[in-house]
Gaussian input, Z-matrix of N, CA and C with variables (Angstrom, degrees):
# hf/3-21g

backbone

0 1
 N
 C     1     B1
 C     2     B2     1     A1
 N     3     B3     2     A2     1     D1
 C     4     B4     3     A3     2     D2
 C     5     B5     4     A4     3     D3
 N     6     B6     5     A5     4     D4
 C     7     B7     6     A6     5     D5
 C     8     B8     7     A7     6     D6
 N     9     B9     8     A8     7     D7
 C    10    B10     9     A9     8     D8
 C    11    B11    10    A10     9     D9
 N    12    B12    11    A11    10    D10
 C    13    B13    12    A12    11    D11
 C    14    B14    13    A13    12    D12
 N    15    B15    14    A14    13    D13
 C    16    B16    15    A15    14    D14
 C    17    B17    16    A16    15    D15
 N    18    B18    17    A17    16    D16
 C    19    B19    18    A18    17    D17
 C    20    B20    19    A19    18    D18
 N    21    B21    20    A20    19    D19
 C    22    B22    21    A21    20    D20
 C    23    B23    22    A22    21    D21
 N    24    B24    23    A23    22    D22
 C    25    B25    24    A24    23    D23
 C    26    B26    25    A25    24    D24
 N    27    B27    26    A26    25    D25
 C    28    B28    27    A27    26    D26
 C    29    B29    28    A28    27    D27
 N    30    B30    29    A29    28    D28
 C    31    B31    30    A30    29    D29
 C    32    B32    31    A31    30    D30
 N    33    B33    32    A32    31    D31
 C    34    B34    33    A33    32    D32
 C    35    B35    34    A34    33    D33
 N    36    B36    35    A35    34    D34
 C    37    B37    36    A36    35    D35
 C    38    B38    37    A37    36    D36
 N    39    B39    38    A38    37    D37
 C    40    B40    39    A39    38    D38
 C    41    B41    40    A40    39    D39
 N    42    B42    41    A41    40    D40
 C    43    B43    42    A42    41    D41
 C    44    B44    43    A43    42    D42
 N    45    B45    44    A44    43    D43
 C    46    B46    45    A45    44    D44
 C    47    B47    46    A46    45    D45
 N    48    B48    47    A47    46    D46
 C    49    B49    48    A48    47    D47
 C    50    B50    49    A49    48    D48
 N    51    B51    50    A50    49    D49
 C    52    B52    51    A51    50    D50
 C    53    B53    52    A52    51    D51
 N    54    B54    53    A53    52    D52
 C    55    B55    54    A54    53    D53
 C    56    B56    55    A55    54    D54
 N    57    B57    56    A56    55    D55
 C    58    B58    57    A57    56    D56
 C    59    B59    58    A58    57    D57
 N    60    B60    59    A59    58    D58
 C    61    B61    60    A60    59    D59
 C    62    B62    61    A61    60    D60
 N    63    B63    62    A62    61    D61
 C    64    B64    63    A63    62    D62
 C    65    B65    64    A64    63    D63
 N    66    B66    65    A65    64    D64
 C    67    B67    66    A66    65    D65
 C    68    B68    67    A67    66    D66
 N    69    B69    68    A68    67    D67
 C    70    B70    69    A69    68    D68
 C    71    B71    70    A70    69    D69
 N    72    B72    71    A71    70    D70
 C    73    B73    72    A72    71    D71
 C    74    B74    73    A73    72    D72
 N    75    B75    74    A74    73    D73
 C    76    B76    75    A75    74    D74
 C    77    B77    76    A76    75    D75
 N    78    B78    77    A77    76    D76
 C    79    B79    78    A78    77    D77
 C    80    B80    79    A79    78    D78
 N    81    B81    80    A80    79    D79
 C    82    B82    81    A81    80    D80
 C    83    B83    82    A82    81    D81
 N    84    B84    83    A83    82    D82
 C    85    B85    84    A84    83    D83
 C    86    B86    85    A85    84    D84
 N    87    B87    86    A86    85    D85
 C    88    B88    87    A87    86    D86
 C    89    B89    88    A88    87    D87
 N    90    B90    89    A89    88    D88
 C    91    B91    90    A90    89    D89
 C    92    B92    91    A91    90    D90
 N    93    B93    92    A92    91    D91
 C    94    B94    93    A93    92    D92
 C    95    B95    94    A94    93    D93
 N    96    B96    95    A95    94    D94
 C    97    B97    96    A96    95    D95
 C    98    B98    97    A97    96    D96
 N    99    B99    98    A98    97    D97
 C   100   B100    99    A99    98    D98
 C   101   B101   100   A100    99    D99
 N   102   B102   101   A101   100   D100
 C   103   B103   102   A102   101   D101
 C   104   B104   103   A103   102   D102
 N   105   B105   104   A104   103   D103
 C   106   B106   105   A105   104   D104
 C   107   B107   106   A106   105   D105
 N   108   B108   107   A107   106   D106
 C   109   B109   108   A108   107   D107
 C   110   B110   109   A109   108   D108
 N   111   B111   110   A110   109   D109
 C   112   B112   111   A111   110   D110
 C   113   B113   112   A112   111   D111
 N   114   B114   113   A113   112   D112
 C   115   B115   114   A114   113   D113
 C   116   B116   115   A115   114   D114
 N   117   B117   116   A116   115   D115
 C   118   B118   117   A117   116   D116
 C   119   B119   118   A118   117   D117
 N   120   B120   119   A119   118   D118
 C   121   B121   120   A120   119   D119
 C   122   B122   121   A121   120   D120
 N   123   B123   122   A122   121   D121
 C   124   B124   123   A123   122   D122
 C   125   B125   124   A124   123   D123
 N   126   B126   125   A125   124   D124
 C   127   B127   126   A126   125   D125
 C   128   B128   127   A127   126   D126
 N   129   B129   128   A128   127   D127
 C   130   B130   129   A129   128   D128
 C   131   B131   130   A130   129   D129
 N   132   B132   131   A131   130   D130
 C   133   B133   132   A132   131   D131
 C   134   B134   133   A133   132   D132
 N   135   B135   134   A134   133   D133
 C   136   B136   135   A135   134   D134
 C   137   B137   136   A136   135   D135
 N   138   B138   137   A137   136   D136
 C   139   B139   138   A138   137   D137
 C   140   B140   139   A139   138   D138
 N   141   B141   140   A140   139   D139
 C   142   B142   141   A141   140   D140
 C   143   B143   142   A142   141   D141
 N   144   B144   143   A143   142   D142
 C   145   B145   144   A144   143   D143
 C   146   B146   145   A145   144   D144
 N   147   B147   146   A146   145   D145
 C   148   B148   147   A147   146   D146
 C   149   B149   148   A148   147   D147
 N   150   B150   149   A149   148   D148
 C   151   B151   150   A150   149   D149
 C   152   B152   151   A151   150   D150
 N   153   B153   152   A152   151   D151
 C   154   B154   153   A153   152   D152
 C   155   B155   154   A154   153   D153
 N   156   B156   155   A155   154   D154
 C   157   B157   156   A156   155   D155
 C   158   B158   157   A157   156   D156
 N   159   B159   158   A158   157   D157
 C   160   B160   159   A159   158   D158
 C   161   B161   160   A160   159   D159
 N   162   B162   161   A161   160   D160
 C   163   B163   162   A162   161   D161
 C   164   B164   163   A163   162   D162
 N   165   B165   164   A164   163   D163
 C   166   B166   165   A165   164   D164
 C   167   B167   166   A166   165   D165
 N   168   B168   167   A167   166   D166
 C   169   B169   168   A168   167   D167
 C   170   B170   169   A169   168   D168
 N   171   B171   170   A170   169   D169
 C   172   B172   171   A171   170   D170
 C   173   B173   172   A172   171   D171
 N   174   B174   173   A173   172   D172
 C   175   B175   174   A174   173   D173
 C   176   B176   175   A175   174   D174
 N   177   B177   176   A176   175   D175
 C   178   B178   177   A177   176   D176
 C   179   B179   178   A178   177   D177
 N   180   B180   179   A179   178   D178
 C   181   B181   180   A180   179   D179
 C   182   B182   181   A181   180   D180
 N   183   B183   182   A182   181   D181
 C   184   B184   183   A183   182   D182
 C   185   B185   184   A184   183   D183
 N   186   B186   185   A185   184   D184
 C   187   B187   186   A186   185   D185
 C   188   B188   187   A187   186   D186
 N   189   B189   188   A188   187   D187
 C   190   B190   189   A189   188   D188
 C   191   B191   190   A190   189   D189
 N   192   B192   191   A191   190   D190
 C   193   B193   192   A192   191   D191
 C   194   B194   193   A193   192   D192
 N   195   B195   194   A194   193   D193
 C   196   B196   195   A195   194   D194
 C   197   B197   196   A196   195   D195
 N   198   B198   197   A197   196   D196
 C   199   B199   198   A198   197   D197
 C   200   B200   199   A199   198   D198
 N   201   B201   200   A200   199   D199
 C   202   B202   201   A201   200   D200
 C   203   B203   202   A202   201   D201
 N   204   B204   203   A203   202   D202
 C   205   B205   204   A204   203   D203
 C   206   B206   205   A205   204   D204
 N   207   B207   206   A206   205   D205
 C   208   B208   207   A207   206   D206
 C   209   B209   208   A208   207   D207
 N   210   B210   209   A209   208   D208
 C   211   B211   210   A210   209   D209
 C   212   B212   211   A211   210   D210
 N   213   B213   212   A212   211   D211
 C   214   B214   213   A213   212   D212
 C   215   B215   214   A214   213   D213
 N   216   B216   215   A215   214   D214
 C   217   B217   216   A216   215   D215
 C   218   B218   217   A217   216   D216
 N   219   B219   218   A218   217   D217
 C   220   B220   219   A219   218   D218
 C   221   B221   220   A220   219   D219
 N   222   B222   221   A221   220   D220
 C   223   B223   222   A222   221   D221
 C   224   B224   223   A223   222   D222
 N   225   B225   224   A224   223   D223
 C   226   B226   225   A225   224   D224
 C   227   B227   226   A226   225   D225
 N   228   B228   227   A227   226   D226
 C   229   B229   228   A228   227   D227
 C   230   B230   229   A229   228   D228

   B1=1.4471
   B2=1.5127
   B3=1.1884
   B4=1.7659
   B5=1.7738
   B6=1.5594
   B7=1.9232
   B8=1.7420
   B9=1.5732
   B10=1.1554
   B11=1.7353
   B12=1.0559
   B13=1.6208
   B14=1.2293
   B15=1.1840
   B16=1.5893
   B17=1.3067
   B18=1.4207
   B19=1.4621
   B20=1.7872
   B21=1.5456
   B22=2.0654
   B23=1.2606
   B24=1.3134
   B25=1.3971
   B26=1.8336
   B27=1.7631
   B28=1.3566
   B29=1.7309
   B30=1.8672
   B31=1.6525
   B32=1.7183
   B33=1.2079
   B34=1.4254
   B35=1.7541
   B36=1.4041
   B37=1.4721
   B38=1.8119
   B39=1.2523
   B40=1.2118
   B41=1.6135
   B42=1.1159
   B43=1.8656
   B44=1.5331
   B45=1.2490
   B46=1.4966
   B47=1.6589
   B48=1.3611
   B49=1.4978
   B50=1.6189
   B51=1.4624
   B52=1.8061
   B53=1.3522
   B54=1.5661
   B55=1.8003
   B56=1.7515
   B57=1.7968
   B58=1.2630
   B59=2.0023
   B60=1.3847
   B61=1.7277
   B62=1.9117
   B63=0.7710
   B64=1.3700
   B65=1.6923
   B66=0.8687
   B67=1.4357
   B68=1.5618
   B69=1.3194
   B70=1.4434
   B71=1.5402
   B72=1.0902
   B73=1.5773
   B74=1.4030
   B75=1.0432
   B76=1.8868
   B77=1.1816
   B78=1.6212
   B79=1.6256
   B80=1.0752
   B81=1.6661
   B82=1.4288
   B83=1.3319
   B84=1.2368
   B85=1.7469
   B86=1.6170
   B87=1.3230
   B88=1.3523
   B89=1.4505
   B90=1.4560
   B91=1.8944
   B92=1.4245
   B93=1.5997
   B94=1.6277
   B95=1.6327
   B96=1.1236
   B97=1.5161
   B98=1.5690
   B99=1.4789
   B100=1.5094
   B101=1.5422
   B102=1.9512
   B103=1.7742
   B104=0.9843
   B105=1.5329
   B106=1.8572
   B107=1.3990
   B108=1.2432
   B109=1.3132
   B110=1.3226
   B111=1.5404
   B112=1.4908
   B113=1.3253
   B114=1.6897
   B115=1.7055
   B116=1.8259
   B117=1.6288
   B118=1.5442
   B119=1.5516
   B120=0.9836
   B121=1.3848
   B122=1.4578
   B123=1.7436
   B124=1.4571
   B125=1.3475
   B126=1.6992
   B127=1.2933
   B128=1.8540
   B129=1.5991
   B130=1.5309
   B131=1.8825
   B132=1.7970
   B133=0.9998
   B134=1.4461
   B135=0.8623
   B136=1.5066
   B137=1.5919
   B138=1.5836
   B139=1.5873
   B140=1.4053
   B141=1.2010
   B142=1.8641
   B143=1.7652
   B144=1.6636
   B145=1.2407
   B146=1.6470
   B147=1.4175
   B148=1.5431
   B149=1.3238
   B150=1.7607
   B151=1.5284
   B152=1.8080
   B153=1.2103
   B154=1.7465
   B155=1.5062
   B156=1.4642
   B157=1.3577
   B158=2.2660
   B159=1.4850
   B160=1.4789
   B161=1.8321
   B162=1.2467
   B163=1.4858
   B164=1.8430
   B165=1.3711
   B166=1.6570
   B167=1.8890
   B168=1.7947
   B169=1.2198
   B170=1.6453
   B171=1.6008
   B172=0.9676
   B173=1.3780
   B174=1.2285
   B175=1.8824
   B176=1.4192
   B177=1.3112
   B178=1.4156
   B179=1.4687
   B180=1.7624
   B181=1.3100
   B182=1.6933
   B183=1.4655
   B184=1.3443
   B185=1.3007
   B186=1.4174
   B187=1.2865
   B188=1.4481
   B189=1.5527
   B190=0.9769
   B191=1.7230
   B192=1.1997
   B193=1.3144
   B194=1.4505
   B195=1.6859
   B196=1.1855
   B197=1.3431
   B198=1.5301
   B199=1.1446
   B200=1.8083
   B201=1.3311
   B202=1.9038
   B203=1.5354
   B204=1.2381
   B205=1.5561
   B206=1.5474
   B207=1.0127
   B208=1.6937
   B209=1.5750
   B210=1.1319
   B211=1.8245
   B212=2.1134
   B213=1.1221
   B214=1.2923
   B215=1.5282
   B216=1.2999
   B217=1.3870
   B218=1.6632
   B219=1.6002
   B220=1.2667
   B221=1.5247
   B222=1.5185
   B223=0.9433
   B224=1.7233
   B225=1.6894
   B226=1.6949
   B227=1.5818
   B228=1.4237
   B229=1.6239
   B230=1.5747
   A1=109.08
   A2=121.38
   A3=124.87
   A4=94.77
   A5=93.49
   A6=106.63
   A7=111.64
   A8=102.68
   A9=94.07
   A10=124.96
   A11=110.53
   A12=141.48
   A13=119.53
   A14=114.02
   A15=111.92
   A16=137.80
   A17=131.90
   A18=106.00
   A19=101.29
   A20=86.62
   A21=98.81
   A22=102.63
   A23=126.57
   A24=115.24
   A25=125.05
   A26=99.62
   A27=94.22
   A28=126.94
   A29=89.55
   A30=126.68
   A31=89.22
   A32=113.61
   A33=149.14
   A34=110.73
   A35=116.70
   A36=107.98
   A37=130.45
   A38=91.16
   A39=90.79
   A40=132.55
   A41=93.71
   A42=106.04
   A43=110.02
   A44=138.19
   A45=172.37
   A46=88.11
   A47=113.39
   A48=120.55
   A49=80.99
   A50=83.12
   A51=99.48
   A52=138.26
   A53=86.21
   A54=94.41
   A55=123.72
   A56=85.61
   A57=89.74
   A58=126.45
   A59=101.94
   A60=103.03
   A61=97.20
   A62=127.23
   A63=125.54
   A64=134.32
   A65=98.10
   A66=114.68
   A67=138.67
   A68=113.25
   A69=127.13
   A70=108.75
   A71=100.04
   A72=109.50
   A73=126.84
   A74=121.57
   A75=113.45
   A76=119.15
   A77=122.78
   A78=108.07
   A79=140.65
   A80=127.00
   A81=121.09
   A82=114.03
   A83=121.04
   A84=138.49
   A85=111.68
   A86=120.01
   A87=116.47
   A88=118.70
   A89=100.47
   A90=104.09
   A91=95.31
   A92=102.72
   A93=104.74
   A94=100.29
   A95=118.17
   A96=151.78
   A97=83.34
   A98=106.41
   A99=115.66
   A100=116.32
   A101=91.65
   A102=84.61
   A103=123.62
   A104=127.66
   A105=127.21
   A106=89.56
   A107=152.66
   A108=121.70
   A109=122.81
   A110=102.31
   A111=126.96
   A112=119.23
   A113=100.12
   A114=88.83
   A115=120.03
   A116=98.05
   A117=84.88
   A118=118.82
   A119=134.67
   A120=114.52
   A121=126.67
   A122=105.11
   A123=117.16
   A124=94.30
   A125=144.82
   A126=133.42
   A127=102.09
   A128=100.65
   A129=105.95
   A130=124.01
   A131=90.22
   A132=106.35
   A133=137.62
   A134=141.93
   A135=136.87
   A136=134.29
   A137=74.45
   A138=108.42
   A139=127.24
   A140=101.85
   A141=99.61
   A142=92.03
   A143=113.13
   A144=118.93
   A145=93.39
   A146=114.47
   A147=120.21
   A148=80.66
   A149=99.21
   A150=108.69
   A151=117.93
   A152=104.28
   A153=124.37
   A154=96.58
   A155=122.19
   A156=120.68
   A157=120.26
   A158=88.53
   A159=88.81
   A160=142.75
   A161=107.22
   A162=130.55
   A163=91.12
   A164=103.72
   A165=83.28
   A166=119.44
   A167=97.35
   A168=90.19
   A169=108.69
   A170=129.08
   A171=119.82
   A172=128.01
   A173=111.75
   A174=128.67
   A175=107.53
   A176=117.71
   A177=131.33
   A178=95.98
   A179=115.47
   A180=106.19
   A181=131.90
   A182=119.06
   A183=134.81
   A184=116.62
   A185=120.19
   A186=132.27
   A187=113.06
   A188=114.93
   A189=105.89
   A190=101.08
   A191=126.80
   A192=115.97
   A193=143.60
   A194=111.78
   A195=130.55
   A196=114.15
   A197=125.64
   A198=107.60
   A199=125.34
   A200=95.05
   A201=113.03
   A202=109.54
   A203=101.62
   A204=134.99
   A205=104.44
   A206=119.46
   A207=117.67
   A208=101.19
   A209=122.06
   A210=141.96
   A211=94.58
   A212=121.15
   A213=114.59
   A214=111.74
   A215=129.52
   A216=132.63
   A217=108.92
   A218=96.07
   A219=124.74
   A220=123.32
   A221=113.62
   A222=142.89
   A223=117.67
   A224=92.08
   A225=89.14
   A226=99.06
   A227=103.45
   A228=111.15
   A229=98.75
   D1=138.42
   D2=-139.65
   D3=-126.41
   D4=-22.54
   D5=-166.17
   D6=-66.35
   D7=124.23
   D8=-163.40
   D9=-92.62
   D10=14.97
   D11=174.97
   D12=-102.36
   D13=119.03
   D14=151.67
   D15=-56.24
   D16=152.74
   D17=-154.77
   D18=-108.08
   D19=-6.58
   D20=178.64
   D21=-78.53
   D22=-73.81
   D23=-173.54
   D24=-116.27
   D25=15.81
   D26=151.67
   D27=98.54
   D28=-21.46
   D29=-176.17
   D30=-72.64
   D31=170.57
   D32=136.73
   D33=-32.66
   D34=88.50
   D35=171.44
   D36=-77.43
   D37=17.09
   D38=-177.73
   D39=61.99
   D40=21.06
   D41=-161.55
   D42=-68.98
   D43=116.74
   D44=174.34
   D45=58.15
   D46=73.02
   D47=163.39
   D48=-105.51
   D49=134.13
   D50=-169.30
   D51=63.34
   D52=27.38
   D53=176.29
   D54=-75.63
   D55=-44.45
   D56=172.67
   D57=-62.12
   D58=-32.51
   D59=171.83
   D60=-70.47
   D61=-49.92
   D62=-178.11
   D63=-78.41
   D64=-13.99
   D65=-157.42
   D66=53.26
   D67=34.73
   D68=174.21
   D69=174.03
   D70=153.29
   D71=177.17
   D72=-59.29
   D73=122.89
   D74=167.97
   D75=-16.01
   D76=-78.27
   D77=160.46
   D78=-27.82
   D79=-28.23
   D80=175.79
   D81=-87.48
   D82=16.68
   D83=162.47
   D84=-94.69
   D85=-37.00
   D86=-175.57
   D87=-107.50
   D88=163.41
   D89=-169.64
   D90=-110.36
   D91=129.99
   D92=179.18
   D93=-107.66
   D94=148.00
   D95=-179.99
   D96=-56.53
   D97=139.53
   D98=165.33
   D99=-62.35
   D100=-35.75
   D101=-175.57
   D102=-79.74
   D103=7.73
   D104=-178.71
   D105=-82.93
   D106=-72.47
   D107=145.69
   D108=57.38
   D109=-98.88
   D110=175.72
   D111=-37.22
   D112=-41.40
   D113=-177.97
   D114=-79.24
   D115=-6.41
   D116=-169.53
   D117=-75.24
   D118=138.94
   D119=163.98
   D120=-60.63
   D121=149.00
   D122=-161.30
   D123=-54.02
   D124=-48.77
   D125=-136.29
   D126=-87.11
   D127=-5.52
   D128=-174.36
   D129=-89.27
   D130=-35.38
   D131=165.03
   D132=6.83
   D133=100.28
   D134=-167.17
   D135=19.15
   D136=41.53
   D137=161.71
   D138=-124.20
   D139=-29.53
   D140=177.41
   D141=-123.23
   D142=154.79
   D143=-165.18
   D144=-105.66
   D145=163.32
   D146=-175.11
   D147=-99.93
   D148=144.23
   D149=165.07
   D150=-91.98
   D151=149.43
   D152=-173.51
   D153=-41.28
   D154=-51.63
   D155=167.93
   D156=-34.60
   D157=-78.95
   D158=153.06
   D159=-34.18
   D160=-34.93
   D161=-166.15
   D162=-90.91
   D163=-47.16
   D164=-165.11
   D165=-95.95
   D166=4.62
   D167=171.20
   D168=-107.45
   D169=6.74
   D170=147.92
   D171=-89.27
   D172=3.97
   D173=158.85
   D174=-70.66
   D175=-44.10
   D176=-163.03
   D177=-70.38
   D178=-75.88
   D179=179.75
   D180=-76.11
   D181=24.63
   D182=134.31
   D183=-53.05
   D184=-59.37
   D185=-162.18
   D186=-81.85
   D187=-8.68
   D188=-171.72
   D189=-120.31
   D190=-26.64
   D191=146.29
   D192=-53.77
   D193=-17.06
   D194=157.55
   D195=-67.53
   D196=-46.06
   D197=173.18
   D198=-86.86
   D199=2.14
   D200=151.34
   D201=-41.49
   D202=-65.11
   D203=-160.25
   D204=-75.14
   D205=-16.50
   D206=-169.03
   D207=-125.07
   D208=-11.32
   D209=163.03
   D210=-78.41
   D211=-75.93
   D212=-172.24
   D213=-68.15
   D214=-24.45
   D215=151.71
   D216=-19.29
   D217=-93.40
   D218=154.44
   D219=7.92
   D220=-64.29
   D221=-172.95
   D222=-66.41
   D223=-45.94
   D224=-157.92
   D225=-106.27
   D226=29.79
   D227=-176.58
   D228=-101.52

């Protein structure tokens, strides 16, 4: 994928900056959540790559709605 935008928020994804010293793109090292997904639009679809920016603040607020969810758990036990 060559597209140089993210399709979440539109920035610069950084896509195979440092492929050539490495031999593959940053993304083809990391595992993305099925549900980031959701936010891209259908027409972008596995055409433009989400940037690391994007990827780690919907990791972040995964992790932090889970522990939403395991705090009110908690609670109503």
């Amino acid at each position: 994928m060559a597209n140089k935008y993210c399709p979440i928020c539109e920035e610069e994804n950084g896509c195979m900056i440092g492929a050539e010293e490495h031999g593959n793109c940053w993304c083809n090292l990391e595992k993305f959540p099925n549900e980031i997904f959701e936010l891209v639009p259908s027409e972008s679809k596995r055409k433009h790559c989400i940037c690391k920016k994007c990827l780690n603040k919907f990791r972040e607020e995964q992790k932090m709605n889970k522990n939403r969810s395991e705090l009110y758990k908690d609670h109503t036990q």
